[in-house]
C-alpha positions in Angstrom: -52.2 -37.6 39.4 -49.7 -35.8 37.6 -48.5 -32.3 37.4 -49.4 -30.7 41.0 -47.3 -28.0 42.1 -44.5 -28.9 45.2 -45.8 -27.4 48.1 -49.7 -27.1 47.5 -51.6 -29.5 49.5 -54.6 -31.0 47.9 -56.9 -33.8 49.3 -57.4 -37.4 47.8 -59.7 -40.6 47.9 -60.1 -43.4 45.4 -62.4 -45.8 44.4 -62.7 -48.6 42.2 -64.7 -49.6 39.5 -65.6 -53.2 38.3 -65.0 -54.8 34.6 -69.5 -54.8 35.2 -69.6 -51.2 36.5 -69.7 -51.3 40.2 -67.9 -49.3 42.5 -66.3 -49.3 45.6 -66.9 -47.2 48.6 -64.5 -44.5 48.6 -61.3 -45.0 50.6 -61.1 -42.4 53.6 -59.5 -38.8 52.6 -56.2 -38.0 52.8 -54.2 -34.6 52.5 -51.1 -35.0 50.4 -48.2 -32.3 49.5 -46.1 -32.8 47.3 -42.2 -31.4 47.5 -39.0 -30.8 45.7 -36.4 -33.5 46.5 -33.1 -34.9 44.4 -30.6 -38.0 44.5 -27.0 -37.9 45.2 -25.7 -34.6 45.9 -22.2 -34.3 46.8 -20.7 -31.6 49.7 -17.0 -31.4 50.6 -16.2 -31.0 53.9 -14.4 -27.6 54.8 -11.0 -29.0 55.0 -11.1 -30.7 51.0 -13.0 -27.8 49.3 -14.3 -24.6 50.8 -15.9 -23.5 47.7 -18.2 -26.4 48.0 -18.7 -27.5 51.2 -22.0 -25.9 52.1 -25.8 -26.4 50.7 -28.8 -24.9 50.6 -31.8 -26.2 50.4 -33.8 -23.2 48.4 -32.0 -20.5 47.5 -34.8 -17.8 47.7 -33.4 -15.0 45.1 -33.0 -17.1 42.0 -35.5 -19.6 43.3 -32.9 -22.9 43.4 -33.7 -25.4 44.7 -30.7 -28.0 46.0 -27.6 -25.6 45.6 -24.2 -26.8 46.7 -22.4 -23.6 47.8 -19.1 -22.1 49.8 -18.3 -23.0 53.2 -18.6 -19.1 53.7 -21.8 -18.1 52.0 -23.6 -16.4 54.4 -27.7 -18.0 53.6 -25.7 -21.6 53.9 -28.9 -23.7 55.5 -25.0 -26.4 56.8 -21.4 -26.7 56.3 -19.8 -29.8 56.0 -16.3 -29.9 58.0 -13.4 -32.7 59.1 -12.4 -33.4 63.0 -9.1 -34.0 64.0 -10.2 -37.7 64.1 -11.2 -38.0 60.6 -15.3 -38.0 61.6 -17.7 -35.4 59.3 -19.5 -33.4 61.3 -22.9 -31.0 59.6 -23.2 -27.4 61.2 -26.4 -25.8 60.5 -24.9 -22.5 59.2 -26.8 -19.6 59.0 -29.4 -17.3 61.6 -33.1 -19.6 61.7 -31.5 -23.0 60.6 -31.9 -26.1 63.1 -31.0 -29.3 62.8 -32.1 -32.7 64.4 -31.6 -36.8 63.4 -34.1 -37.9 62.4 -34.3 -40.7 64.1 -31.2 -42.5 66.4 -31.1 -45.4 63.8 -30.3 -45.5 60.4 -33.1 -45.0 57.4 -33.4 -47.4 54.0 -34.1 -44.4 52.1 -35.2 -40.9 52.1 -39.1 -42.0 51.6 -38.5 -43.2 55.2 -38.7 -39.6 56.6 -42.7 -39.4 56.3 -42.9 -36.0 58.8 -40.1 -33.7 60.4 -40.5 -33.6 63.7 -42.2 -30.5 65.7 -39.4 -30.4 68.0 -35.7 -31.2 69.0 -33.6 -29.1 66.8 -30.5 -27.0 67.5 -28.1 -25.4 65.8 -25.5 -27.7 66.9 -23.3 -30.0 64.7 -24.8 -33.7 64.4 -22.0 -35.9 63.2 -22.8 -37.5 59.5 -23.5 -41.5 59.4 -23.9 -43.1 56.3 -27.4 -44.6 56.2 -28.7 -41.7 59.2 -31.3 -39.4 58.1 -31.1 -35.7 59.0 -34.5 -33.2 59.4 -34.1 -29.3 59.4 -36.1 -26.3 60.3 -35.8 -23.2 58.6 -36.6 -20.4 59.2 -37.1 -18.1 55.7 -38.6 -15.0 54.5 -41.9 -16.3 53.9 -41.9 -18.3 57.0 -40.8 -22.1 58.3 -39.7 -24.5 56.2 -38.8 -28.4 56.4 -35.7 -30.0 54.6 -34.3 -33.5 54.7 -31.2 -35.4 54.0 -30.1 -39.1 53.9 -26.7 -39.8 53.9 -25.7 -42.8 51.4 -21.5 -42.0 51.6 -19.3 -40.2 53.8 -15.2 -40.2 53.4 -13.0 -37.7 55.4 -13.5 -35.4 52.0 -16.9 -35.5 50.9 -20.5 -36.3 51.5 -23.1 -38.1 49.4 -26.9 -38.0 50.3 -30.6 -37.9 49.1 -32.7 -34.3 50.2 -35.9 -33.3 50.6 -37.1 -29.7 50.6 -41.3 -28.8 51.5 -42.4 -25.5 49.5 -45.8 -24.9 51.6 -44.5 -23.0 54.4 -45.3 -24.4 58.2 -45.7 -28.0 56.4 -43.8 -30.7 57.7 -44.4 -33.1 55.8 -41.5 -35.0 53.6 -42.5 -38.1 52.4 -42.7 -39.1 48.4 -44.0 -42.2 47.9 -45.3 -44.0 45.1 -49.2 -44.7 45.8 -50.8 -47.9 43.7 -54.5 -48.4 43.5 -55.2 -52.1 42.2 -59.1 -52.6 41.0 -59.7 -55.9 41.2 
């Protein structure tokens, strides 16, 4: 299926048809939504480039998706900033944005974040570990939203990860993966 709109949930179930025309029962239903995501996006932390060590996941008066911003942009969803002992740290920045791990160990890839959590997040800094997967809530003008990030680099100057950003408000789920139906 091709050419659904991120955000908007619709309902699937297969079958399969035979080379002599049977079919298959149907497969049970499932609800699926797709979202906006992207691959390597680079932050700076604070202390390397202040102009562009913040992000935002949707940037609601243009309609952006994925922006990398200033560390002082006031709708910042997180900053990116240095400790004294070289570590990356990830703030949540702005008034309704929360932040969690997604898990405590590290994730192969962003497809590996399937749901955000209900629960658990804080606007506290988390610090950033290559391979760790990060789930926010936040909160915007048409309600709550669900990003996601996978870190794949860190240095003491910049970040590199994977995100994920769910359109249909109050939906948490964040998964993209690829769905193969084989008729045999």
């Amino acid at each position: 299926v091709g050419n659904l709109r991120n955000g908007e949930s619709r309902c699937f179930a297969v079958s399969a048809i035979s080379a002599d025309g049977h079919e298959s029962t149907w497969s049970n239903q499932r609800v699926d939504t797709p979202r906006s995501d992207a691959k390597s996006a680079l932050v700076y932390v604070a202390e390397a480039k202040t102009d562009s060590a913040g992000f935002v996941f949707n940037d609601e008066t243009p309609k952006i998706l994925g922006v990398v911003v200033g560390s002082t942009r006031a709708d910042a969803d997180f900053t990116l900033s240095r400790h004294a002992d070289g570590t990356v740290w990830m703030t949540p920045a702005r008034v309704g944005a929360t932040l969690r791990a997604y898990q405590s160990t590290t994730v192969p890839d962003l497809t590996a974040v399937d749901r955000a959590p209900l629960s658990g997040y804080a606007a506290t800094p988390l610090e950033v570990v290559p391979g760790m997967a990060y789930v926010f809530q936040l909160a915007e003008t048409d309600g709550t939203h669900y990003g996601a990030l996978r870190v794949q680099f860190v240095t003491t100057d910049f970040v590199v990860f994977d995100w994920a950003y769910q359109n249909g408000v109050g939906n948490a789920e964040l998964s993209k993966r690829s769905r193969t139906v084989v008729a045999r």
